[in-house]
C-alpha positions as CSV (number, residue, x, y, z in Angstrom):
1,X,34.8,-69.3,13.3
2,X,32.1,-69.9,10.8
3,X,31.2,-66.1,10.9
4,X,34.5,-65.0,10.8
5,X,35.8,-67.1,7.7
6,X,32.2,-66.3,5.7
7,X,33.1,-62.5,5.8
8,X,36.5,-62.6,5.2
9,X,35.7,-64.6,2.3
10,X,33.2,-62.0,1.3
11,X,36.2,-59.1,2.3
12,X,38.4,-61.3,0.0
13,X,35.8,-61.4,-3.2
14,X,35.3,-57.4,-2.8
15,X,39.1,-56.7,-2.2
16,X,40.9,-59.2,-4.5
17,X,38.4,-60.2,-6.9
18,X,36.8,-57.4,-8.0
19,X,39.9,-55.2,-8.4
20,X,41.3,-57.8,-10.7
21,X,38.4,-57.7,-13.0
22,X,39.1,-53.7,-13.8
23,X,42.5,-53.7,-13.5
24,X,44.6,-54.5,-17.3
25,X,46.2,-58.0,-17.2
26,X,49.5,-58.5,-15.9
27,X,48.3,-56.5,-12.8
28,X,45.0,-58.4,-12.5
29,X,47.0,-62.1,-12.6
30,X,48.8,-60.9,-8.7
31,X,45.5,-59.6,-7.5
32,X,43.7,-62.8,-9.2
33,X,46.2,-65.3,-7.6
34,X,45.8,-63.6,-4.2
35,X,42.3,-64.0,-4.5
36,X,42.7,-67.6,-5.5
37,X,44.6,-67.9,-2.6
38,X,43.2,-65.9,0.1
39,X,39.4,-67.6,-0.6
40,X,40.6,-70.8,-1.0
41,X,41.7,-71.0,2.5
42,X,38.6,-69.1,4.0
43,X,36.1,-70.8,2.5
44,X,36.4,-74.4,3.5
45,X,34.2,-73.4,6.6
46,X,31.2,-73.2,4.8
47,X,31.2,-77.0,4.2
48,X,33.0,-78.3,6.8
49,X,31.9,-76.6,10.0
50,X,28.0,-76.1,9.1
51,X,26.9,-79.6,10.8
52,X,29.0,-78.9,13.4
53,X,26.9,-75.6,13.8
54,X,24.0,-76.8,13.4
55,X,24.4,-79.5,16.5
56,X,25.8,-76.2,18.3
57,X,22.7,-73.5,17.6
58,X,19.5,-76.1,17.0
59,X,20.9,-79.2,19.1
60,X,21.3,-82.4,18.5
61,X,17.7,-83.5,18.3
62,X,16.7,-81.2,15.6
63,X,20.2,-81.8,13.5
64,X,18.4,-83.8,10.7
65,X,15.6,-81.5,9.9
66,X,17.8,-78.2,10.4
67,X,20.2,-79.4,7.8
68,X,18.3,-80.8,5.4
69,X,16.7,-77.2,5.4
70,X,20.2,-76.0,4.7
71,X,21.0,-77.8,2.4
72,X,17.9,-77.3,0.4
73,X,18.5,-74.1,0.7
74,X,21.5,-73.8,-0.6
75,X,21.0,-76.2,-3.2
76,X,18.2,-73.6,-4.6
77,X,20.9,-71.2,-4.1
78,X,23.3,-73.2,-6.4
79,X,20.4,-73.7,-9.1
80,X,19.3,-69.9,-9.0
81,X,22.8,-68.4,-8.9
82,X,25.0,-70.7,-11.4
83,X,22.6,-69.6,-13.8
84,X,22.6,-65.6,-13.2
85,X,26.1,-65.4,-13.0
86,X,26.5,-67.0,-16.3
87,X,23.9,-64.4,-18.0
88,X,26.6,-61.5,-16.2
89,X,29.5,-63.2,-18.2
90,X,27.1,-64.2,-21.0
91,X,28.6,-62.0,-24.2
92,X,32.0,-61.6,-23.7
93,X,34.8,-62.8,-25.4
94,X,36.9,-64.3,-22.2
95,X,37.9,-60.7,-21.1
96,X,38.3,-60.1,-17.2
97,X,36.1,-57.1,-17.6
98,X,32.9,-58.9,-17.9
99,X,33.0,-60.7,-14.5
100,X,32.9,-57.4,-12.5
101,X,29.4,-57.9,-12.2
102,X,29.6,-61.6,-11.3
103,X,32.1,-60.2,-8.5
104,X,30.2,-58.1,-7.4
105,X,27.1,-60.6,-7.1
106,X,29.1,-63.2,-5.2
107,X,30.7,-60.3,-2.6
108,X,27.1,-59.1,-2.0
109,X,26.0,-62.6,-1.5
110,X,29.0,-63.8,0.9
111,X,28.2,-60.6,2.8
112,X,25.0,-61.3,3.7
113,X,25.8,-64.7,4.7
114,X,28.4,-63.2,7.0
115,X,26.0,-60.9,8.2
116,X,23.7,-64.1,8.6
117,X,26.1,-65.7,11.0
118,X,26.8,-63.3,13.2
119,X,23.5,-62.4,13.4
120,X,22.9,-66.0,14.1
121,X,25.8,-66.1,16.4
122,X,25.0,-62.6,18.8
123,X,21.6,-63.3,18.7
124,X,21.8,-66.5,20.4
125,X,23.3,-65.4,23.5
């Protein structure tokens, strides 16, 4: 389920996201909304069934070190990538335009994390 809610959300950022950032207003507010919509309710996995996972791939035994690695991780991702997507908006003046590039950051992103749990997901059987 994990795999399959990460790369819809990453399908969702590339379909509904990024079209809304080139697209003139009034169109881009339905596409936007969708978006809104559409992620919203696919990305709750990533919080809520990663422990779950983890007791599932690394067992039980190893739950506390594997997710504190996680975590970590994405913590660095959160301190690395908040920053670089605000220098891709950096310099414009609120237009929808100028987070194409953060669009396309967080599709590419989301898709290899979907790439990651499948990958984690086949290659375990």
């Amino acid at each position: 389920m994990l795999a399959v809610t990460t790369c819809a959300s990453a399908v969702f950022s590339l379909v509904f996201w990024l079209p809304s950032t080139l697209v003139p207003l009034h169109p881009a507010r339905g596409l936007f909304v969708a978006y809104a919509l559409l992620y919203g309710a696919s990305s709750g996995p990533f919080t809520s069934l990663f422990p779950a996972c983890n007791v599932e791939i690394f067992g039980p035994h190893a739950f506390a070190q594997v997710n504190g690695v996680l975590y970590m991780a994405r913590g660095a991702g959160s301190l690395v990538g908040t920053p670089t997507a605000g220098a891709l908006v950096r310099g414009s003046a609120g237009e929808a335009a100028a987070y194409c590039h953060m669009a396309v950051m967080v599709s590419v992103l989301l898709a290899a994390a979907g790439l990651g749990t499948v990958w984690m997901r086949v290659g375990r059987k």
